[in-house]
N, C-alpha and C positions, 0 to 999 in steps of 0.2 A: 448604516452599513448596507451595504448591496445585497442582494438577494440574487446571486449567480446560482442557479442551479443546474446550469449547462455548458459546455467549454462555447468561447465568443465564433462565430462562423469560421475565423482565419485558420484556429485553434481545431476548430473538430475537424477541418477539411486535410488536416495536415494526418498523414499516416502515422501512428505510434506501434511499435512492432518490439517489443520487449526480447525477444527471441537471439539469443547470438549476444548479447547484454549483462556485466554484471551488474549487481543487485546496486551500488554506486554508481556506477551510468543512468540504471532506470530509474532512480530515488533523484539524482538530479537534474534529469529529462520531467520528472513531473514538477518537481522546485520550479524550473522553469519556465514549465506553463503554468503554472497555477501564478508566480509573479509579475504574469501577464496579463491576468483577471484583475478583476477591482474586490477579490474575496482571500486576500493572501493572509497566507495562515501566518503563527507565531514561527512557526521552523519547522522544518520536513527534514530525516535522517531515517540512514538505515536501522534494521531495530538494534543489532548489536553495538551498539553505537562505544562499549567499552571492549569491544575487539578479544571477548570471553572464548576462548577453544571449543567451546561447548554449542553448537548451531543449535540442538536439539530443545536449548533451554533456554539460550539469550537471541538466538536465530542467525541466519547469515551473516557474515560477513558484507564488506565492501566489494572485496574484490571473488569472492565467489560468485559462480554463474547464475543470472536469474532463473529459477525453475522454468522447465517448457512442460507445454500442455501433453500429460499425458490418458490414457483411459479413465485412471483413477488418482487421478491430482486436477485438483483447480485451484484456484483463488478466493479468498474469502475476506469480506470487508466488514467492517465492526466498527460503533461510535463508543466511546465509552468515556465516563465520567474522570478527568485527571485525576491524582491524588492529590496535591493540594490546591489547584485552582484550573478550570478549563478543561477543555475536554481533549479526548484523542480519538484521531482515528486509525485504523490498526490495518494492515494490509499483510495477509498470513497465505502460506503454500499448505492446504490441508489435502493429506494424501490416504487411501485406504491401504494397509497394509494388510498384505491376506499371508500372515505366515502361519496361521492356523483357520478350520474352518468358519466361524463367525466373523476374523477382521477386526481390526479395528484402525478408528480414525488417529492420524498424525499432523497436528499441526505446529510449521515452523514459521515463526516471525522473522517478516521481510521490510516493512516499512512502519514508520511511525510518523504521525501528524498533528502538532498540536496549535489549536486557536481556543481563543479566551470565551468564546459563546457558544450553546447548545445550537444554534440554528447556523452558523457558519460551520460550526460542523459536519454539519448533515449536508448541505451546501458544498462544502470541500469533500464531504464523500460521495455527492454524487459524481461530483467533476472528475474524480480519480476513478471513479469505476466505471464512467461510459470510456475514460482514455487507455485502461487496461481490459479494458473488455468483460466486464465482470457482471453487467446488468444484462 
């Protein structure tokens, strides 16, 4: 198995711009690059992927807008263990909500990424977060 831990020159020189973007555009704009490396995962999909009304629980939509950067929202990447074989990586809009004075953190699932090994994992999450901007 390859050892990509960076998108290929052609790959990174290309501009990725999430912005104006639903969260089904951006999930298969990285599909796309990432099937262009020699580190391609088992499947990449939105997280809602059973289209639940509920954003707050099962995350975005398809066709909902991808978050834009605001003061107190970014992006947040995660590797984590599958439930029953392989790992994921998790690609979340976590936002601070100040509707009282302490705050608290809001995080909504936007993409999911699953590959059968620990070290392609981390591999495929570096390649998605230098292409979303998140390192």
């Amino acid at each position: 198995m390859s050892e990509t831990l960076d998108l290929p020159v052609a790959l990174a020189a290309t501009p990725f711009d999430p912005e104006g973007k639903t969260v089904g555009e951006v999930v298969e704009l990285v599909s796309r690059a990432l099937r262009r490396t020699e580190n391609e995962p088992e499947w990449v999909t939105h997280a809602n992927f059973i289209d639940a009304d509920c954003p707050d629980r099962f995350g975005l939509g398809p066709s909902a807008a991808w978050p834009g950067e605001q003061q107190y929202r970014r992006l947040s990447l995660s590797v984590e263990r599958g439930n029953s074989e392989g790992w994921i990586i998790n690609v979340d809009s976590v936002e601070l909500i100040r509707s009282n004075e302490p705050g608290f953190w809001k995080s909504v699932p936007l993409m999911r990424i699953k590959t059968l090994s620990r070290s392609q994992a981390w591999s495929i999450a570096a390649v998605v977060s230098r292409m979303l901007d998140i390192d």
